[in-house]
Backbone bond lengths (Angstrom), bond angles and torsions (degrees), N, CA, C in turn:
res aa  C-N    CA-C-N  psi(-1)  N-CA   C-N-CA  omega(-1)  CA-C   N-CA-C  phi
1 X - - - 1.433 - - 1.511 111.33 -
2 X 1.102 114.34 156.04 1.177 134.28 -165.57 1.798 109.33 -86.27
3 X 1.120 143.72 107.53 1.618 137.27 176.77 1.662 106.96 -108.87
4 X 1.890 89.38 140.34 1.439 98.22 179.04 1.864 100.61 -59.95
5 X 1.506 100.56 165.36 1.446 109.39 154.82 1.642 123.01 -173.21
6 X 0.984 101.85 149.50 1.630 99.58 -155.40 1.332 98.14 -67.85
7 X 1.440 109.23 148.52 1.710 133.22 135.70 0.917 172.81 -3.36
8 X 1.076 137.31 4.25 1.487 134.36 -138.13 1.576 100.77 52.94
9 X 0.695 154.50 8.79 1.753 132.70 -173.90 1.071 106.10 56.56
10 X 1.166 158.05 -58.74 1.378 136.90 -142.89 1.735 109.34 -105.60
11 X 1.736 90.11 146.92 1.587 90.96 -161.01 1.561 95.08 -112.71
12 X 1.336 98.67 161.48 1.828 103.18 -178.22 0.951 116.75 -63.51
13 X 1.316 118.99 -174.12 1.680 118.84 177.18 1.572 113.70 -136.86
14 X 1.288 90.91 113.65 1.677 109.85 -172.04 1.165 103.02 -39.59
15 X 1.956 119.80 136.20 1.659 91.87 154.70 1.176 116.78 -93.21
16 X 1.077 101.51 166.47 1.226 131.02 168.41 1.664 138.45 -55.60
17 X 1.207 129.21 95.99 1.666 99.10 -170.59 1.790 116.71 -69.60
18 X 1.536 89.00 165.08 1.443 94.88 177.28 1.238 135.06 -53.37
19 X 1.295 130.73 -28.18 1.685 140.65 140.62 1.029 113.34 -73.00
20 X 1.467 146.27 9.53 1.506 118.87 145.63 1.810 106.36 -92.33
21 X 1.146 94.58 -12.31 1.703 103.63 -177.77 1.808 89.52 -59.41
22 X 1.281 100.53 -63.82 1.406 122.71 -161.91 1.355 119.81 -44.47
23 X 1.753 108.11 -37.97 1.552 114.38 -176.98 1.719 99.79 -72.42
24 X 1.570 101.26 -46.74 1.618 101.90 -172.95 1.344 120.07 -54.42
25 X 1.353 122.15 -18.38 1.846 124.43 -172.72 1.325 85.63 -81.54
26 X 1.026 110.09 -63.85 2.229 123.55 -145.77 1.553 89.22 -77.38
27 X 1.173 116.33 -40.46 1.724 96.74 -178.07 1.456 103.36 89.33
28 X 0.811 137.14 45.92 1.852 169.15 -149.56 1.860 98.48 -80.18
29 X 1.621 85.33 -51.88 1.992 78.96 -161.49 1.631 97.81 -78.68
30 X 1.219 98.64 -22.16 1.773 81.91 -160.14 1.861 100.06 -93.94
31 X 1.156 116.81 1.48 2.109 122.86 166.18 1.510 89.71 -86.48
32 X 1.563 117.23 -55.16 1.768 88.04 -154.43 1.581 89.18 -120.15
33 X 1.026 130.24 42.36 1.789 124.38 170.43 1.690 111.97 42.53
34 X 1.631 106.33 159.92 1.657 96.43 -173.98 1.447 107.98 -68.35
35 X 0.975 83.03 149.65 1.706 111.35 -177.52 1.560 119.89 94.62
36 X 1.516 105.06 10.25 1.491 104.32 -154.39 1.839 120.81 -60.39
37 X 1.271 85.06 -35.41 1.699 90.23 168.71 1.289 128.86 -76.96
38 X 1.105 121.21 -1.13 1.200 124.79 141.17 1.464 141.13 -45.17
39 X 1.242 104.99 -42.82 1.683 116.72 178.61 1.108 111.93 -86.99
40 X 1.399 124.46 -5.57 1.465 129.02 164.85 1.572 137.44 -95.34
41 X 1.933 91.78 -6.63 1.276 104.46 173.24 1.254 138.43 -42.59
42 X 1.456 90.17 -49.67 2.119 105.99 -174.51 1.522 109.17 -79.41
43 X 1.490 122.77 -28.32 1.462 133.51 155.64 1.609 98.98 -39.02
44 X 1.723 124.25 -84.13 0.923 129.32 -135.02 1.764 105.12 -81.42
45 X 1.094 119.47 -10.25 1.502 137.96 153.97 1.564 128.34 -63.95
46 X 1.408 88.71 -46.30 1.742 76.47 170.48 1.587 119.45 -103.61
47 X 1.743 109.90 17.08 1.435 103.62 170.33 1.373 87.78 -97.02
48 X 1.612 128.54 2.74 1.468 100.31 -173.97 1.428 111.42 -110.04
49 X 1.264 90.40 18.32 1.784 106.81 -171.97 1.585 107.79 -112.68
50 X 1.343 114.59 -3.20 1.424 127.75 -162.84 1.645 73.76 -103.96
51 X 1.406 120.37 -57.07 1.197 114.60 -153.95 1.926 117.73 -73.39
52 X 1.180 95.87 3.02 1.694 129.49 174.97 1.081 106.99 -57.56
53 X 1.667 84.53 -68.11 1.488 109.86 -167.13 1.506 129.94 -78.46
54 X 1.567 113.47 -9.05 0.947 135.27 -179.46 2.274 101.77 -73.65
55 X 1.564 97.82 -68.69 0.872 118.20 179.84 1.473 109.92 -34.05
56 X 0.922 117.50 -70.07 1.550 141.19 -175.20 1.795 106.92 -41.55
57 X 1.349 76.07 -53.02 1.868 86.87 173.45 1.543 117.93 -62.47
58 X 1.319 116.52 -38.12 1.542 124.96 -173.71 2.003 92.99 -67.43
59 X 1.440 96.31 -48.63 1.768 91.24 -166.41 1.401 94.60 -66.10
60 X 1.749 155.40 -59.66 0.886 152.55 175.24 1.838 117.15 -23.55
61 X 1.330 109.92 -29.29 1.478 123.93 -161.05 1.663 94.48 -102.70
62 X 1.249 120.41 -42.69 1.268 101.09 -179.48 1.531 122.56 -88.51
63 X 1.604 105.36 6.86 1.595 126.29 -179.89 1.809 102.95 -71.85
64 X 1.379 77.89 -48.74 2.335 94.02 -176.92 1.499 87.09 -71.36
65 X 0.950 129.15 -24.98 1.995 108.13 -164.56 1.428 90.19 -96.06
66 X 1.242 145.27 -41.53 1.365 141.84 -179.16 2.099 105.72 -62.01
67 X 1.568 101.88 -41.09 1.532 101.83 176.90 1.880 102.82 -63.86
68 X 1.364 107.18 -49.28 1.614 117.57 179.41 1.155 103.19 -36.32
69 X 1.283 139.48 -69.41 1.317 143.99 -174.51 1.250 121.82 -59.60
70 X 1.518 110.24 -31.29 1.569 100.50 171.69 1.260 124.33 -74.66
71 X 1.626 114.52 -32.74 1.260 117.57 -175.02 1.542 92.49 -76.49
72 X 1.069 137.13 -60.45 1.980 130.38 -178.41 1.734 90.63 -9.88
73 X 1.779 115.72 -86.60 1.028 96.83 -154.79 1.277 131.92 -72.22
74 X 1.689 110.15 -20.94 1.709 109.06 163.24 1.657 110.74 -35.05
75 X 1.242 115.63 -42.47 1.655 126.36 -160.99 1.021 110.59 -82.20
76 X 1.789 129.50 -12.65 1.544 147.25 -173.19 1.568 87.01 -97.87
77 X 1.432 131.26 -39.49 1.459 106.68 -164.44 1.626 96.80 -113.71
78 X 1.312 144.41 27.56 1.130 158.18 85.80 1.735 123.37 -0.22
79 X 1.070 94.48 -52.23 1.429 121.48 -156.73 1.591 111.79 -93.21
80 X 1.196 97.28 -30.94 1.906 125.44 175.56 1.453 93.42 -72.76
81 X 1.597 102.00 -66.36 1.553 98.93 -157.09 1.612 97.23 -61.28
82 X 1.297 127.42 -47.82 1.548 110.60 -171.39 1.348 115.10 -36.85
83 X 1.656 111.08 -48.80 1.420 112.26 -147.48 1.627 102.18 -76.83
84 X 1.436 111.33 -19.48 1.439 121.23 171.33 1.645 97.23 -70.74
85 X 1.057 116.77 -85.80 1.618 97.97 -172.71 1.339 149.20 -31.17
86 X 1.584 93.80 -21.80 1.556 121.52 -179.98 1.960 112.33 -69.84
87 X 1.774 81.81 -40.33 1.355 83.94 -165.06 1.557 116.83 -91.86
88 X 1.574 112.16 0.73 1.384 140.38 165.98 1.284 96.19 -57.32
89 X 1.202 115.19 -82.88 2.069 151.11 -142.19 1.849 71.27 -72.84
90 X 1.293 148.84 -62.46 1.564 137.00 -167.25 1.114 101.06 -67.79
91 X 1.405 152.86 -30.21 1.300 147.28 -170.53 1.451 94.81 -74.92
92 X 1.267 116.48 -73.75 1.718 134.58 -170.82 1.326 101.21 -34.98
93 X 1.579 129.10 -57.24 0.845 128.49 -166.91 1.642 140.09 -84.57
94 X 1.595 84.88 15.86 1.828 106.68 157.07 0.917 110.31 -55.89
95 X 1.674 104.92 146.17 1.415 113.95 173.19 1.627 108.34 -69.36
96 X 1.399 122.52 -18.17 1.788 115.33 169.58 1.122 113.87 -68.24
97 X 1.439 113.22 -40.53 1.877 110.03 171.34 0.605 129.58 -84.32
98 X 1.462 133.42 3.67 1.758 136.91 170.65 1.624 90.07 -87.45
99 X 1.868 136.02 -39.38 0.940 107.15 162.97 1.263 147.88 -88.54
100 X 1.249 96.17 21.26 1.778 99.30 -177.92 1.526 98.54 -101.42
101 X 1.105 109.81 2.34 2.062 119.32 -169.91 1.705 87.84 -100.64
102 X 1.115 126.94 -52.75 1.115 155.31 -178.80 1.557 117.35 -49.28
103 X 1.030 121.70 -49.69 1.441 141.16 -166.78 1.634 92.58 -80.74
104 X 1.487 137.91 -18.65 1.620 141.89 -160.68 1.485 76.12 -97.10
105 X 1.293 144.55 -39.53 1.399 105.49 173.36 1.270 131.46 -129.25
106 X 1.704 102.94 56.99 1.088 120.82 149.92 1.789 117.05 98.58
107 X 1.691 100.48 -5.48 1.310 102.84 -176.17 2.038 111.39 -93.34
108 X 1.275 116.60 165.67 1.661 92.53 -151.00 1.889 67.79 -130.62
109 X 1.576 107.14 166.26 1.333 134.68 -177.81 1.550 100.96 -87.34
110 X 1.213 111.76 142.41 2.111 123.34 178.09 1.217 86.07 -93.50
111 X 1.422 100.22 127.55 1.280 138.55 175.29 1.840 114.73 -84.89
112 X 1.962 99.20 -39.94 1.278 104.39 -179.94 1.589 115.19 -107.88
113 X 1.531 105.99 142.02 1.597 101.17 -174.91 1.491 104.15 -47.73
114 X 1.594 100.46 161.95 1.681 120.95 173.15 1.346 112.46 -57.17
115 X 1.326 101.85 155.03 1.988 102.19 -179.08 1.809 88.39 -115.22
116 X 1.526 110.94 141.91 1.500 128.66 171.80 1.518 119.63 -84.54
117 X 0.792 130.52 101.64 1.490 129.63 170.40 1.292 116.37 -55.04
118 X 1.458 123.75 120.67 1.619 93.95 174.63 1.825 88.88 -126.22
119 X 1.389 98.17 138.63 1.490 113.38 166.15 1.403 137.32 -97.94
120 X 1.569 124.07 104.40 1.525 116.83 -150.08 1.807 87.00 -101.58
């Protein structure tokens, strides 16, 4: 059979987690007594929930300023095309180019002023 037997003597050394590391540097229990982080929980939650909400809000704001800008220039070349069409549809709509459109079917421009009818 097989019998236990000791080791070398010497035993490892647990680690440690990073917050018990943490209380032992800063000295944790003896500033805020046991339990101390506790009473700071619901504090430190809702500044980190403010800070959520903060964030969220900044990306939301530069979402509308990125939409702002797109529509600007949709509305700049909007604005082109009107003034082009405008100034098309005013050309066309000379009385020389209604008759030169005019004259293709056959109807001809008055040469002599209008006569007034008057009815007594």
């Amino acid at each position: 059979m097989i019998t236990n037997t000791v080791k070398n003597g010497k035993k490892k050394k647990s680690k440690e987690s990073f917050f018990s590391w943490l209380e032992k540097t800063l000295k944790l229990d003896q500033l805020l007594g046991p339990g101390g982080f506790m009473k700071y929980v619901p504090h430190v939650a809702f500044l980190t929930l403010l800070g959520v909400i903060h964030i969220w809000h900044d990306h939301q704001a530069e979402k509308v300023i990125r939409n702002i800008d797109a529509l600007e220039t949709s509305v700049e070349d909007l604005r082109a095309d009107y003034t082009t069409l405008k100034a098309r549809y005013m050309y066309t709509s000379k009385q020389t180019e209604v008759a030169k459109k005019v004259r293709k079917l056959g109807l001809k421009e008055i040469d002599k002023p209008l006569k007034q009818l008057v009815i007594k």
